[in-house]
C-alpha positions in Angstrom: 72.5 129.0 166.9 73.9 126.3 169.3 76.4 123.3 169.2 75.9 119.9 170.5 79.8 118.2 170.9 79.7 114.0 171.0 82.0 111.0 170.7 84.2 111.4 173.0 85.0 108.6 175.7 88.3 106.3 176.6 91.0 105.3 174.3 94.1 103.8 174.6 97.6 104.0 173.1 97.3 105.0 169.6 93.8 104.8 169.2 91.0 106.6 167.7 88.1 108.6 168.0 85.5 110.6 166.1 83.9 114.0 167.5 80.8 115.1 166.0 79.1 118.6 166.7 76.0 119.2 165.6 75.1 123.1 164.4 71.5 124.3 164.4 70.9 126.6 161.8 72.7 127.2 158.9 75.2 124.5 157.6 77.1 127.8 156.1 78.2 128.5 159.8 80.9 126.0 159.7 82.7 127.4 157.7 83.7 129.4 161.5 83.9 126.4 163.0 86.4 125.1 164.9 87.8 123.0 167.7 89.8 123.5 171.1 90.0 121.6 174.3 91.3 122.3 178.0 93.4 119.6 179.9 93.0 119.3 183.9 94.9 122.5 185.2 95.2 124.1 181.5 93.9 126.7 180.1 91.9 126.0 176.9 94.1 125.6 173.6 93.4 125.1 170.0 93.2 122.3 168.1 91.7 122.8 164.8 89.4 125.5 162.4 88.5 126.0 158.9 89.3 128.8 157.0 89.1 131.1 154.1 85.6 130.6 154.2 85.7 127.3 154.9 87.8 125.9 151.7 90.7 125.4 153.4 92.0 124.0 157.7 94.6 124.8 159.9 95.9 122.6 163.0 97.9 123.5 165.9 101.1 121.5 165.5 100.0 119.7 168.4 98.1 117.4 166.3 98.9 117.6 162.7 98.8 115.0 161.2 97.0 113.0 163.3 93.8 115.3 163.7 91.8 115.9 160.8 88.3 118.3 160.6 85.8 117.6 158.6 81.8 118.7 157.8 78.6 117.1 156.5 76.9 119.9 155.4 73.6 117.7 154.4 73.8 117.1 158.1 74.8 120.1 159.7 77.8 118.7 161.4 81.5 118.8 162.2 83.9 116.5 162.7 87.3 115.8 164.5 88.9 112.4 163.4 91.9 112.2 166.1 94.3 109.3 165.0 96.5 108.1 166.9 95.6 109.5 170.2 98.4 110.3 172.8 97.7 110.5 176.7 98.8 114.4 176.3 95.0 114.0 174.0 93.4 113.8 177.2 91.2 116.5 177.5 87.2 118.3 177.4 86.8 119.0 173.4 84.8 122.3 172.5 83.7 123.2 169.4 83.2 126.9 168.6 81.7 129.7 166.1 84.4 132.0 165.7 82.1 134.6 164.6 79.3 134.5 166.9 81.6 133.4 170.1 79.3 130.4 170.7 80.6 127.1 172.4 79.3 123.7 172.5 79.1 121.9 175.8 82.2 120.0 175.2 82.9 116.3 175.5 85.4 114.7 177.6 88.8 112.3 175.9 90.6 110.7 178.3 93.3 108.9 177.8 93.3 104.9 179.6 96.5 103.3 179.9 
């Protein structure tokens, strides 16, 4: 199983932006799905996941309400709708299996003022 991460790119002040990340296999394995990122000089944090088998999320506070997850199973894909970006935002986006410990390449937000 392997994830491909896109969308990212530059935004400004309280822009917007849609990740996608595409899951081979089985559309079933997002419901382990998640998101983090790492900042220059950070280490990498959490951002968003699905739980409870996928019926229900959970956000850092971070970015709640602003971030929201979201799946296409008919196309085997997550996504993260950030809202409102802030240059804190700024950052390589990861998605992850939480089950199998995979990670997608990631795809770089950055922040242009």
């Amino acid at each position: 199983v392997q994830s491909v991460e896109s969308g990212g790119g530059l935004v400004q002040a309280g822009g917007s932006l849609r990740l996608s990340c595409i899951v081979s296999g089985s559309p079933f394995s997002i419901n382990n799905m998640g998101w983090y990122r790492q900042a220059p000089g950070k280490q990498r944090e959490f951002v968003a996941r699905f739980v409870n088998g996928g019926a229900g999320t959970y956000y850092a506070e971070s970015v709640k309400g602003r971030f929201t997850i979201a799946r296409d199973n008919a196309k085997n894909t997550m996504f993260l709708q950030m809202n409102n970006l802030k240059p804190e935002d700024t950052a390589v986006y990861y998605c992850t299996n939480f089950v199998t410990g995979i990670w997608g390449q990631g795809t770089q937000v950055t922040f242009s003022s």
